[in-house]
N, C-alpha and C positions, 0 to 999 in steps of 0.2 A: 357841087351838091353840098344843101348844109349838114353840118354834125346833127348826130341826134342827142336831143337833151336829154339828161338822164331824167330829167322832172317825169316827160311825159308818159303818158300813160303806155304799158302794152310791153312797154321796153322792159328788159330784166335786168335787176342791180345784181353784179357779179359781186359786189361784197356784204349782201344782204345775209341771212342767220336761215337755213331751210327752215326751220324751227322758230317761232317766234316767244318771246320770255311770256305771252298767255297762253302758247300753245302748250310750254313746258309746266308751268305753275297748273293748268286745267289736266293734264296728264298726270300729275303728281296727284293733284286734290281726289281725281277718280279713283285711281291704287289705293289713297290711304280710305277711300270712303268703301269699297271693297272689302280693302280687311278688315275694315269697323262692322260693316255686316256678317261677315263672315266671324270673327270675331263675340258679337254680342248671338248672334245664333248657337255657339255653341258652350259661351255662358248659360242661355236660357236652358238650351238640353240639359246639360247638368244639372241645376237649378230644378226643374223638373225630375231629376233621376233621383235627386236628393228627396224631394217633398216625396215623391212615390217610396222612396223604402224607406223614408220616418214613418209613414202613413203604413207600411206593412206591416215596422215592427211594433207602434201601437197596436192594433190590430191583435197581434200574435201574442205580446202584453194581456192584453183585454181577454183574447181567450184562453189563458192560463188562469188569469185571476176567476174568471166566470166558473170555470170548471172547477177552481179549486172551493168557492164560493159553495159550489154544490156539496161539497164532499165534507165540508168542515161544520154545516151548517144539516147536517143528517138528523131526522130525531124516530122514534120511532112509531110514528103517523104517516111520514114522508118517505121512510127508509126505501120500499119499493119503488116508489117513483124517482127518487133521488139515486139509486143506482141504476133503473134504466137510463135518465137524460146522461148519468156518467159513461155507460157501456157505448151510449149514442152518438159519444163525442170522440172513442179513441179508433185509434186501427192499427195495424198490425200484430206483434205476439202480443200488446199489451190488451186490446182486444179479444186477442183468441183466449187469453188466459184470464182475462176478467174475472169471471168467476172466483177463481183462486186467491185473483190479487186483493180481492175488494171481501171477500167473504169473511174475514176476521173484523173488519167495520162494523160488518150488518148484524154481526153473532153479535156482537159488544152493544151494539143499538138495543137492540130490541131481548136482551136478555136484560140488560139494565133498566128498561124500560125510563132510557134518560132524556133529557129534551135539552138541547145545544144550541147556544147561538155563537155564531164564528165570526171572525173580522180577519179581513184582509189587512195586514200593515205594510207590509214591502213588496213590490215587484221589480223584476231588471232582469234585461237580457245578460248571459253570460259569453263573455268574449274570451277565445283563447287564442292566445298570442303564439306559444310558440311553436306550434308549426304555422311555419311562414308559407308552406306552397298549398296549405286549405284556404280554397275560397270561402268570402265569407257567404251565412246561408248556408255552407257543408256541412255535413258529422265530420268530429274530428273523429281521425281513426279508431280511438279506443273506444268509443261505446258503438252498442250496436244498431247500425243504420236499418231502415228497413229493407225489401228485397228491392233491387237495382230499378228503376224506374216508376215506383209506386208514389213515391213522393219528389216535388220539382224541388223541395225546398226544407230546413227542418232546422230550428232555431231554438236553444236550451234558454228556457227561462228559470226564475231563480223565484220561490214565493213563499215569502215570512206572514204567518198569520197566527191567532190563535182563538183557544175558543172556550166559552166555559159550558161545561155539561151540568146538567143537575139533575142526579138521580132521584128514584121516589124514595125518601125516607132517608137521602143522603146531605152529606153537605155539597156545595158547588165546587170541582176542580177544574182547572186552569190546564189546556194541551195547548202546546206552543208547538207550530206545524211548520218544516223547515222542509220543502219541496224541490224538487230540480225536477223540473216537465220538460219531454220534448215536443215541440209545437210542427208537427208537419203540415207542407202543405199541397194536400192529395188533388187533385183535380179543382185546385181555387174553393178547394173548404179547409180551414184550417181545425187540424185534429189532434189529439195526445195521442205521443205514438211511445212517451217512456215515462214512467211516475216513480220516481227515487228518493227516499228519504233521508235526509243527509243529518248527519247529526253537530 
């Protein structure tokens, strides 16, 4: 009987590789193409998580300066309507006690009988660093948060403006308004929920 060749076909080479060098290079090139999607996926997520809370804190920006916009720019023609859209915009004690907080504006408006024009100059969120275990978007513990669930979110902004009033029969003064607002956010409306005026 003749030997069999190892040429032909059918027959198994006992010292062949069970693996062959494209099986291993196509097995490798899969892994690494894997973790490249895996990978650029959760670059994009981030990348996304970033654009959405630039996009809040503009936002939250925007409605500090709007509202401050309203308040700096009071005359007294507008006084009434200008402390409605402001009572419209806040919530919690700052809200309840409206009246109270804002009532020394309006007495000064309209006993002056003065006409103001305001300018925004500075806005910027205020970061505090040292407590490390506040997320960000928290109250820090020391000022007063509103009650436990009313707001998902509540971001201190910082806003430099000023404004010139000009009484009847007076000259023009100059008020330079140094604000710290709390910007929460109630049900995806962004509201003042604290007006501080820092000196």
């Amino acid at each position: 009987m003749p030997e069999a060749d190892d040429d032909e076909p059918g027959v198994a080479d006992s010292h062949s590789p069970v693996f062959s060098r494209y099986g291993i290079v196509s097995t490798v090139l899969a892994v690494v193409s894997v973790v490249a999607v895996v990978l650029v996926g959760l670059i994009w997520k981030e990348h996304r998580s970033d654009v959405a809370e630039l996009r809040y804190r503009t936002d939250v920006m925007q409605t500090a300066a709007d509202w401050t916009g309203v308040l700096i720019n009071m005359n007294s023609g507008n006084v009434e309507a200008s402390l409605q859209k402001l009572h419209d915009g806040t919530v919690g004690e700052l809200n309840a006690d409206f009246e109270t907080s804002v009532a020394p504006y309006r007495d000064v408006v309209q006993t002056l009988q003065s006409r103001t024009t305001g300018q925004i100059q500075a806005v910027a969120l205020e970061s505090v660093h040292h407590d490390l275990d506040t997320a960000p978007g928290t109250a820090p513990p020391t000022k007063q948060a509103l009650p436990p669930g009313l707001a998902s979110r509540t971001d201190t902004v910082l806003v430099i403006a000023s404004s010139v009033s000009e009484n009847v029969g007076g000259t023009p003064q100059t008020v330079r308004w140094n604000l710290r607002l709390d910007v929460s956010d109630v049900d995806g409306k962004l509201l003042i929920s604290r007006l501080e005026s820092m000196r």
